[in-house]
C-alpha positions as CSV (number, residue, x, y, z in Angstrom):
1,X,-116.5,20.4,69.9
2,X,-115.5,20.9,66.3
3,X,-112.0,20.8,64.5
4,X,-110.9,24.5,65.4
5,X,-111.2,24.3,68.8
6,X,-109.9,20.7,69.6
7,X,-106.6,21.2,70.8
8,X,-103.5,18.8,72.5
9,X,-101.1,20.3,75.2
10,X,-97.8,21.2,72.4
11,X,-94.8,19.8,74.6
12,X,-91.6,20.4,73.9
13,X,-89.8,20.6,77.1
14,X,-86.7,18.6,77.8
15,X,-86.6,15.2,79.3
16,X,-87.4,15.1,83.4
17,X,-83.8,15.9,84.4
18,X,-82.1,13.3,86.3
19,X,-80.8,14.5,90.2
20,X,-76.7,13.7,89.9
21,X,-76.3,11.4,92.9
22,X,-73.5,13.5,94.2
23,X,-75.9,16.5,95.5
24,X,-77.0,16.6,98.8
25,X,-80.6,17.4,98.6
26,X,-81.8,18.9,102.3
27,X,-84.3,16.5,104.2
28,X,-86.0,19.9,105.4
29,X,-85.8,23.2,105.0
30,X,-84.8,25.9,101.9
31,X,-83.2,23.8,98.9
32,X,-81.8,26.4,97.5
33,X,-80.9,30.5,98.2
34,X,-84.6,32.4,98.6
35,X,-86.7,29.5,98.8
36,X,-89.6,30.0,100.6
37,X,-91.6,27.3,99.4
38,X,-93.4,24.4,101.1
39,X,-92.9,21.1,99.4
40,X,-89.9,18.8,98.9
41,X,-87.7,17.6,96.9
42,X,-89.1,14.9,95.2
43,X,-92.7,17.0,95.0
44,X,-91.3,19.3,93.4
45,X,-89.8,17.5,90.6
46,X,-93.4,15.8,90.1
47,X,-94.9,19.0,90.1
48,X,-92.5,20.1,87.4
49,X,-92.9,16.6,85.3
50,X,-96.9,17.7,85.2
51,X,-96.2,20.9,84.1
52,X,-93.5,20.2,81.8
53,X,-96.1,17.1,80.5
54,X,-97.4,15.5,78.7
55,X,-98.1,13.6,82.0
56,X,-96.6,11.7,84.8
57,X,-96.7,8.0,84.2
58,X,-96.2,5.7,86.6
59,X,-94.0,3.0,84.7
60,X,-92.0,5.4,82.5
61,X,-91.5,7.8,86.0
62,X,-91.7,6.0,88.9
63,X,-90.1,8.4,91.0
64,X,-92.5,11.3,90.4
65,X,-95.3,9.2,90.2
66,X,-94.6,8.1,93.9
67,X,-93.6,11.7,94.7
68,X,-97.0,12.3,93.4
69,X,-99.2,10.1,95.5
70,X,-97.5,10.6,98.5
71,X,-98.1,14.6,98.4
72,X,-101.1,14.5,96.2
73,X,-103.1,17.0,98.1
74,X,-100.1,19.4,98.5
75,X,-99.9,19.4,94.8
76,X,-102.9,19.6,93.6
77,X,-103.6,23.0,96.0
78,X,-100.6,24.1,94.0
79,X,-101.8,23.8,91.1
80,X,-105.0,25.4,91.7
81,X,-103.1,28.3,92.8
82,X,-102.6,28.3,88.8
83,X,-106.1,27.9,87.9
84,X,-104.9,23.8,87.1
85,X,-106.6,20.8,87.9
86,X,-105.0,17.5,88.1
87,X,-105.9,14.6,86.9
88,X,-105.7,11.2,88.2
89,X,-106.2,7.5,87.0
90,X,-104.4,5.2,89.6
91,X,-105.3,1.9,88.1
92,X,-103.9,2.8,84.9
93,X,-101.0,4.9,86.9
94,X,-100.9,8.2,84.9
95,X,-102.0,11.7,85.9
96,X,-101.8,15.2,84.1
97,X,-102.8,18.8,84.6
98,X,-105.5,20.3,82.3
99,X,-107.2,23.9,82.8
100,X,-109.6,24.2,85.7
101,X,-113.2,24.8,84.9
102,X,-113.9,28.4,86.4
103,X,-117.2,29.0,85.0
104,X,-117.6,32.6,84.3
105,X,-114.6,34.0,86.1
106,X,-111.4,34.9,83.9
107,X,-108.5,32.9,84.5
108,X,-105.2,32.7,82.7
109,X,-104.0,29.8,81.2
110,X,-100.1,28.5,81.4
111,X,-101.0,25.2,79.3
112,X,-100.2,25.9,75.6
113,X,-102.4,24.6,73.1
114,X,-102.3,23.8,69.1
115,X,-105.0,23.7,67.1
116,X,-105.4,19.6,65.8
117,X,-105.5,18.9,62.1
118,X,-107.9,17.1,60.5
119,X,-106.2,13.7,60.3
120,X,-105.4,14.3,64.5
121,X,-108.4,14.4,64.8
122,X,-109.8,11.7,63.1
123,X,-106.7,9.7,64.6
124,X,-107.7,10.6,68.0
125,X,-110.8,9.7,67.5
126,X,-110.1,5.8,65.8
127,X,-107.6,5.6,69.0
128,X,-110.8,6.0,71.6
129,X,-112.6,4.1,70.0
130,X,-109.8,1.3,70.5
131,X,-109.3,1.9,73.5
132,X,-113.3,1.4,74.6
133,X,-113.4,-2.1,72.7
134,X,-110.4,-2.8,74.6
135,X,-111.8,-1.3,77.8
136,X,-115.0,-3.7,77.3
137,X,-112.7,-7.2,76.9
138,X,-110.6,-6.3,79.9
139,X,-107.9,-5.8,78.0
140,X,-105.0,-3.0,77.3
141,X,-106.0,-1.4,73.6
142,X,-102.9,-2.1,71.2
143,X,-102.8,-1.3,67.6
144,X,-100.7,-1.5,65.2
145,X,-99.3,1.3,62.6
146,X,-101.0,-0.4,59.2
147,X,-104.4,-0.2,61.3
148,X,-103.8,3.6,61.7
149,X,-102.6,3.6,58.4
150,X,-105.9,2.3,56.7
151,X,-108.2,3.7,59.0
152,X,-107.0,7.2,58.0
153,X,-106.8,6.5,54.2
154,X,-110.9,6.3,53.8
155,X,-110.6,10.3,54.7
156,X,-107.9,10.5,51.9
157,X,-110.7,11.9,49.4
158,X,-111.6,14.6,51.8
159,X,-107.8,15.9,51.9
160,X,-105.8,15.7,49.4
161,X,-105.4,13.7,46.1
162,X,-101.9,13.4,46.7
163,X,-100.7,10.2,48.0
164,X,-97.8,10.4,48.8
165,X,-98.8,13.8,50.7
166,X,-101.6,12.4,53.0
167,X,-99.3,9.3,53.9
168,X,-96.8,12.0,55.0
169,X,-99.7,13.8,57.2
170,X,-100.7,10.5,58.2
171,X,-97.0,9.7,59.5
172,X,-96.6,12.8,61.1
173,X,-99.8,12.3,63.4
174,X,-98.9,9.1,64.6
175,X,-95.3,11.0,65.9
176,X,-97.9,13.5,67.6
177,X,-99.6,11.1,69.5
178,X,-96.4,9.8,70.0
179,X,-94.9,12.6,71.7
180,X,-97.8,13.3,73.4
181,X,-97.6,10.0,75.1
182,X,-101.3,9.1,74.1
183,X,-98.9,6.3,71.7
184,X,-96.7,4.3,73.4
185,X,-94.7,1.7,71.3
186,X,-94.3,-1.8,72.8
187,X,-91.0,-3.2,73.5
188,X,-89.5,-5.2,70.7
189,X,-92.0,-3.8,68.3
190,X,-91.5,-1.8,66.0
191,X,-95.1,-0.9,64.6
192,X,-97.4,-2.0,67.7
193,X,-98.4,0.6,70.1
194,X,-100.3,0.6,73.1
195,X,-103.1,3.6,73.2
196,X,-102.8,5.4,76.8
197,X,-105.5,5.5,78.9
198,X,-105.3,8.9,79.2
199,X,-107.9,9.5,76.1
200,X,-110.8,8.5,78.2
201,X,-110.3,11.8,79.7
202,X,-109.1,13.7,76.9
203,X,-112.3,12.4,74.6
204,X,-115.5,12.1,76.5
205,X,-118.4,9.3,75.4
206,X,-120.1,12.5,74.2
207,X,-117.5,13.7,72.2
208,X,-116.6,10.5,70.3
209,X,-120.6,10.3,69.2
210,X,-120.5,14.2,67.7
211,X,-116.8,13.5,65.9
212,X,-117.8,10.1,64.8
213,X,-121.6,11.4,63.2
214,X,-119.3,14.2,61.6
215,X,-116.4,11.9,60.1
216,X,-119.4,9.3,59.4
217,X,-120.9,12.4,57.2
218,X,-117.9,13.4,55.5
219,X,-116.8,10.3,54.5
220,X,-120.0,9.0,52.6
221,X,-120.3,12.8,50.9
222,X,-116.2,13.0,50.5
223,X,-116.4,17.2,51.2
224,X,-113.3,18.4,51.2
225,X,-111.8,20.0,53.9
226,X,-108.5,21.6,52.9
227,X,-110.2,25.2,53.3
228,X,-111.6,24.8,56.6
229,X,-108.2,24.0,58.1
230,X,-106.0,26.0,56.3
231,X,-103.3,23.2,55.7
């Protein structure tokens, strides 16, 4: 896994719609002209929330995430009809869709992807690692936005001498992790966030001992990485 091919789901659909009240939605049978599908109502709209992303959560959508568990296997034979597979973490109550592993065969994938930069990277990485010393007191990992801030700036030297420029791409990674949900800030705060559990998923243990030996290396030699990047 190296910095070219680590990639987050880009996301920019609209906000999960909101039913108006005044629609009768059919308790069985077609909901709409043509439709020959099998699930419901409320599957549907979870289905769509997974798709749309970043993830169903089961505070922020309790609806879908209800929807969700109570047609699980319905939806997830959906979405391997699109190569998807979900994924599920019911004690911390979030799911998502990532691309099923199909070995050899040739699949298509619906799930856009970017390319991370250098500092998402790093930033990802600093947030798993939060979130295991968290995981190991039993408790929920919650940072705060100077943390970020400095853990980010000892990579300054292998960026950019511009100050004012890194704190800008150092801003505009927290808002990426942000929309991606993988942020979430607490209420009444506003610098503390709480890192989603999600990550463990995203970043396995494996993953975060490669990155970290690689970050480890660059920041005691300070080698540049502007060119490799392009940014």
């Amino acid at each position: 896994m190296n910095w070219s091919d680590s990639t987050l789901h880009d996301h920019d659909a609209s906000p999960d719609p909101v039913p108006d009240s005044k629609a009768a939605v059919p308790a069985n049978g077609p909901l709409f002209l043509g439709d020959s599908g099998e699930l419901g109502y409320d599957a549907r709209r979870a289905a769509c929330q997974l798709l749309a992303g970043p993830s169903v959560d089961a505070q922020r959508q309790p609806a879908q995430w209800a929807a969700l568990l109570r047609n699980e296997a319905a939806i997830r034979s959906l979405l391997c009809d699109l190569f998807l597979e979900l994924v599920m973490d019911r004690d911390a109550g979030f799911a998502f869709v990532r691309q099923a592993d199909t070995g050899e065969l040739e699949a298509p994938s619906l799930l856009r992807t970017a390319p991370l930069t250098f500092i998402e990277s790093v930033l990802l990485l600093f947030l798993r690692q939060q979130l295991a010393d968290a995981d190991t007191r039993g408790e929920r990992a919650v940072v705060e936005e100077l943390q970020m801030v400095e853990a980010m700036s000892v990579y300054q030297k292998n960026v950019s001498t511009d100050q004012a420029g890194f704190a800008k791409r150092v801003a505009a990674a927290i808002g990426k992790m942000r929309e991606n949900q993988l942020l979430s800030r607490l209420r009444g705060s506003e610098d503390r966030y709480e890192v989603s559990p999600a990550l463990k998923h995203l970043f396995s243990a494996e993953d975060v001992a490669v990155l970290g030996e690689t970050y480890r290396q660059l920041r005691e030699g300070g080698t540049p990485v502007d060119d490799l990047l392009g940014e």
